[in-house]
C-alpha positions as a Python dict, from the first residue, in 0.01 Angstrom:
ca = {
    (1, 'X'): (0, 0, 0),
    (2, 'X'): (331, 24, -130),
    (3, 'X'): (504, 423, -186),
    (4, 'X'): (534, 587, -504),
    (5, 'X'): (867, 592, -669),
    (6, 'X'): (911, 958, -837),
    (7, 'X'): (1185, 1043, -1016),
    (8, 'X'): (1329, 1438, -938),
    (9, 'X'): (1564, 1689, -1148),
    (10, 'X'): (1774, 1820, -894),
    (11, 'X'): (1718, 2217, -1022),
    (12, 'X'): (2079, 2363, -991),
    (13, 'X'): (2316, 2088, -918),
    (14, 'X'): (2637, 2275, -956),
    (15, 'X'): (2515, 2490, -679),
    (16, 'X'): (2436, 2219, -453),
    (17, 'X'): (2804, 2069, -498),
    (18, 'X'): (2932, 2394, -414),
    (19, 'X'): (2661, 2442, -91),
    (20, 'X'): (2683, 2321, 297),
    (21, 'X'): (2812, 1969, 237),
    (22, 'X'): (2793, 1927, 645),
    (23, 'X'): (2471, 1969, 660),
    (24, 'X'): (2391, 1779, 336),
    (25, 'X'): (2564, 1492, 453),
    (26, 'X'): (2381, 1539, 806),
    (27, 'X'): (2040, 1557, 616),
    (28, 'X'): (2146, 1269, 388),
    (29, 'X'): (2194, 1013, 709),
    (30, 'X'): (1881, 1111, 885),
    (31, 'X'): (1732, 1036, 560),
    (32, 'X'): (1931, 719, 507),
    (33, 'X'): (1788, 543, 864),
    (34, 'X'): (1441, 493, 718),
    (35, 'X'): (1485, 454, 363),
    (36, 'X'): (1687, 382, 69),
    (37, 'X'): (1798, 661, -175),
    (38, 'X'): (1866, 633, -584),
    (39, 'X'): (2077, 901, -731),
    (40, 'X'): (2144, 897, -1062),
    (41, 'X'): (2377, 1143, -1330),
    (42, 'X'): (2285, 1169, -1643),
    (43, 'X'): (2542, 1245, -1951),
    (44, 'X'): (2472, 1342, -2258),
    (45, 'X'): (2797, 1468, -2447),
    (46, 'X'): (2944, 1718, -2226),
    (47, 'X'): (2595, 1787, -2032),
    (48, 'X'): (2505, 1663, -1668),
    (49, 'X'): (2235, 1632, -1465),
    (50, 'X'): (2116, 1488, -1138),
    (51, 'X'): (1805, 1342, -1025),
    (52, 'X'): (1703, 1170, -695),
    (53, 'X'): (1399, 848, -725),
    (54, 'X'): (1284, 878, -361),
    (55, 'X'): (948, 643, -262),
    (56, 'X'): (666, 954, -221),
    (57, 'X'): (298, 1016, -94),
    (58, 'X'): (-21, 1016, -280),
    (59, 'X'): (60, 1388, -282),
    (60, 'X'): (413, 1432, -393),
    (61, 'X'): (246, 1476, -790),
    (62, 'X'): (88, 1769, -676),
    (63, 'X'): (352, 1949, -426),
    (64, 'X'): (106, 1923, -138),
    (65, 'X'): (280, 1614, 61),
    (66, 'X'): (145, 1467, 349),
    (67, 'X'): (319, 1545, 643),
    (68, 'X'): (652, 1322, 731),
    (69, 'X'): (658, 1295, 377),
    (70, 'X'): (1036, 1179, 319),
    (71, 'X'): (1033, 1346, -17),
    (72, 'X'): (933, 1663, 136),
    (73, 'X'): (1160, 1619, 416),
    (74, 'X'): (1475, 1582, 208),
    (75, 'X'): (1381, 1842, -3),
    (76, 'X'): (1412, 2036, 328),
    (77, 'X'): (1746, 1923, 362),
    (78, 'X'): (1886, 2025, -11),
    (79, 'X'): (1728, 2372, 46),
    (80, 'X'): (1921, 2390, 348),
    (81, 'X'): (2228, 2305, 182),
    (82, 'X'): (2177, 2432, -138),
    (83, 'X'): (1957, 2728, -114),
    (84, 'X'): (1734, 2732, -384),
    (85, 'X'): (1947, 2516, -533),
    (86, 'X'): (1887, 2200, -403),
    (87, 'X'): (1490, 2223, -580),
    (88, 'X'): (1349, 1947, -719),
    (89, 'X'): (1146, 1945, -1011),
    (90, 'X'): (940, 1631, -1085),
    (91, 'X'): (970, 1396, -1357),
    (92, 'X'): (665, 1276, -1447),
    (93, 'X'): (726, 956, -1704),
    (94, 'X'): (1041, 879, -1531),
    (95, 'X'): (1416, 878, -1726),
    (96, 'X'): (1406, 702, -2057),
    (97, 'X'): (1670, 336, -2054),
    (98, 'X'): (1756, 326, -2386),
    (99, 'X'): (2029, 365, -2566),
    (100, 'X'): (2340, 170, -2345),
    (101, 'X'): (2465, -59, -2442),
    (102, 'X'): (2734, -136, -2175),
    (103, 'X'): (2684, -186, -1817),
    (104, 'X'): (2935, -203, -1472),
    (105, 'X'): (2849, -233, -1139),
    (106, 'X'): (3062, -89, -910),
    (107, 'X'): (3095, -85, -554),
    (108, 'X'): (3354, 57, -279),
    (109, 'X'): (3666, -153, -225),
    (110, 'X'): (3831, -12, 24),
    (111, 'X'): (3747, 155, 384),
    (112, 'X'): (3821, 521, 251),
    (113, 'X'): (3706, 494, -115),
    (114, 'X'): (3667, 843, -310),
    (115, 'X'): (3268, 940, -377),
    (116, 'X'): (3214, 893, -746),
    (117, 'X'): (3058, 1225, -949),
    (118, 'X'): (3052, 1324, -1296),
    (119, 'X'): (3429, 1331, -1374),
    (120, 'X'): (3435, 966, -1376),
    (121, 'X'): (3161, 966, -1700),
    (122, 'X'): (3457, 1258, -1870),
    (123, 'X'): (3507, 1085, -2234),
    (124, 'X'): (3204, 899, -2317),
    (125, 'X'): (2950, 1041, -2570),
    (126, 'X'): (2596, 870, -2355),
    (127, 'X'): (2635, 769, -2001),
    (128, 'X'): (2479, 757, -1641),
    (129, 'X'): (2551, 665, -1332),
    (130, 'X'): (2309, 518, -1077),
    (131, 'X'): (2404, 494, -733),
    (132, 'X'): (2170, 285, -453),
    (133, 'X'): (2214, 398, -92),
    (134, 'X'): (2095, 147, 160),
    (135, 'X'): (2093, 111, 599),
    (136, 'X'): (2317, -188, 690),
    (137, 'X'): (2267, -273, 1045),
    (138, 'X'): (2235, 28, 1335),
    (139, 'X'): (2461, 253, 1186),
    (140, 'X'): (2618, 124, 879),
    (141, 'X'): (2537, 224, 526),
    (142, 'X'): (2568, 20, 172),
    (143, 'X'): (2592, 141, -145),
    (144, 'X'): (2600, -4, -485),
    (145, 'X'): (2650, 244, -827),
    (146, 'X'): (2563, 108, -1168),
    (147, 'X'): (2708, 293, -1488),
    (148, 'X'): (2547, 275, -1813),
    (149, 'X'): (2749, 379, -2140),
    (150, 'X'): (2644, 416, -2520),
    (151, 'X'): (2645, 651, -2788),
    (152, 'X'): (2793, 626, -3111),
    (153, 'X'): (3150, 583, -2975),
    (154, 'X'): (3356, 415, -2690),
    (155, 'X'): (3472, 610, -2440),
    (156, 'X'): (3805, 548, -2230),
    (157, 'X'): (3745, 201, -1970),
    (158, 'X'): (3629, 319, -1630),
    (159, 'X'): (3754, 28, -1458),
    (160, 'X'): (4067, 175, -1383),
    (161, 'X'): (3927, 489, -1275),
    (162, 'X'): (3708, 351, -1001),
    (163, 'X'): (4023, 142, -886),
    (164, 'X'): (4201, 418, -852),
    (165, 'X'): (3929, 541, -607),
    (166, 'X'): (3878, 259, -434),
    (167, 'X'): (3607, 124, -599),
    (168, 'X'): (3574, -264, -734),
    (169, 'X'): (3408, -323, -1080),
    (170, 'X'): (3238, -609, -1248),
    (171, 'X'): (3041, -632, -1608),
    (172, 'X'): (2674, -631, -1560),
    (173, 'X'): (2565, -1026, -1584),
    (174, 'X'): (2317, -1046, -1960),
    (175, 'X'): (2034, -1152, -1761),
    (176, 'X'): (2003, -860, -1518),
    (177, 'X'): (2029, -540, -1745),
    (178, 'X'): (1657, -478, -1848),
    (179, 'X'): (1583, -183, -1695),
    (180, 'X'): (1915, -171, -1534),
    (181, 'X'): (1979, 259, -1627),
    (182, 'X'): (1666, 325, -1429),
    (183, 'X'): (1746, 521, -1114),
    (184, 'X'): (1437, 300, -948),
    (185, 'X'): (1570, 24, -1029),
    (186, 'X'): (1697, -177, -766),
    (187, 'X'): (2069, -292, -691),
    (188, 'X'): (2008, -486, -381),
    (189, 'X'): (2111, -802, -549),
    (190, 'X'): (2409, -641, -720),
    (191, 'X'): (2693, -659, -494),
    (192, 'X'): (2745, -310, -259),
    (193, 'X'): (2999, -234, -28),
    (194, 'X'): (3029, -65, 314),
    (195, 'X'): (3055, 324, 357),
    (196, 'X'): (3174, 446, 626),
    (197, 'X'): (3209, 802, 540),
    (198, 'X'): (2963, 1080, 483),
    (199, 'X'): (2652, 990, 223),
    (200, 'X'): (2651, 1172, -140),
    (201, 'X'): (2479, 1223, -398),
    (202, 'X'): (2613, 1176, -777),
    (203, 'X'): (2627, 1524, -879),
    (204, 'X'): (2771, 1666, -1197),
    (205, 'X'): (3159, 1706, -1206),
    (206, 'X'): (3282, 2083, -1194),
    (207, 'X'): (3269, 2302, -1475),
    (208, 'X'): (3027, 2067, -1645),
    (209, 'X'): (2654, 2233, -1776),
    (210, 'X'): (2285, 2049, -1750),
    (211, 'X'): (2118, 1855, -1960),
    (212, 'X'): (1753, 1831, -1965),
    (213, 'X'): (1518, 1531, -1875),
}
């Protein structure tokens, strides 16, 4: 039987930015060598949030995982980092798609590209970013972000922003954006790039407050 794909509000993710980023990073590649990871930032005006989609257990929906759980395991790993913090808080009908009307993929360009957080949303009135972590090989990762803008007005192009950290950028193709702003969906046949630095996760850029689910 296939997992269950839950969607989670990171509780505090200010506070997780600011928390152990070594052992975040640490918990985030032990994660990463037995399954994928969607993180996705959501904008609305000047309000973030984060949430993780991580495949579950029959008991995720009820906070009483089965052991090994790899939900339960990286929540482990946020508290660690974050203290109290790194929480998650389930979402039960998922994150709602509508209202983009613009889509990029993105992926890293260069060897030492810059992670991508909330800053590079800064400008647009409706946005997220969705970011697809993937094992490549024995001890290579992939990832692949997609950004979805809309709102009322346009916002400043974000194409030069990723270049400038490293990151390539291409138009979503018509035929693949149903569906495209949900965190599970997947971006293995977008095109990712190699990362050879520590993992992330898209968290909201400093200074910036929450917006609910």
């Amino acid at each position: 039987m296939a997992p269950t794909i839950h969607t989670w509000r990171i509780s505090d993710p200010a506070a997780l930015s600011a928390g152990d980023q070594t052992t975040l990073a640490t918990g985030l590649r032990y994660h990463l060598a037995v399954a994928s990871l969607h993180s996705a930032l959501v904008q609305v005006g000047g309000r973030q949030q984060a949430y993780l989609s991580l495949a579950g257990c029959p008991g995720c929906a009820t906070d009483r995982c089965d052991m090994g759980c790899r939900t339960d395991l990286l929540r482990r790993v946020l508290r660690a980092a974050g203290g109290q913090a790194g929480h998650l808080e389930r979402v039960a009908e998922g994150l709602t798609t509508q209202g983009y009307r613009a889509f990029l993929w993105a992926w890293p360009a260069q060897p030492e590209a810059d992670p991508i957080d909330g800053s590079l949303l800064a400008g647009w009135p409706r946005a997220r970013l969705v970011a697809q972590w993937r094992k490549m090989g024995r001890q290579r990762l992939q990832v692949s972000a997609l950004i979805a803008l809309g709102g009322d007005a346009d916002g400043p192009p974000l194409a030069p922003r990723l270049a400038a950290q490293g990151w390539g950028a291409q138009p979503v193709p018509a035929l693949l954006r149903s569906g495209a702003a949900d965190p599970r969906w997947p971006l293995a046949h977008l095109r990712g790039g190699v990362w050879n630095q520590a993992p992330w996760i898209a968290l909201p850029a400093a200074r910036t407050a929450e917006v609910p689910a």
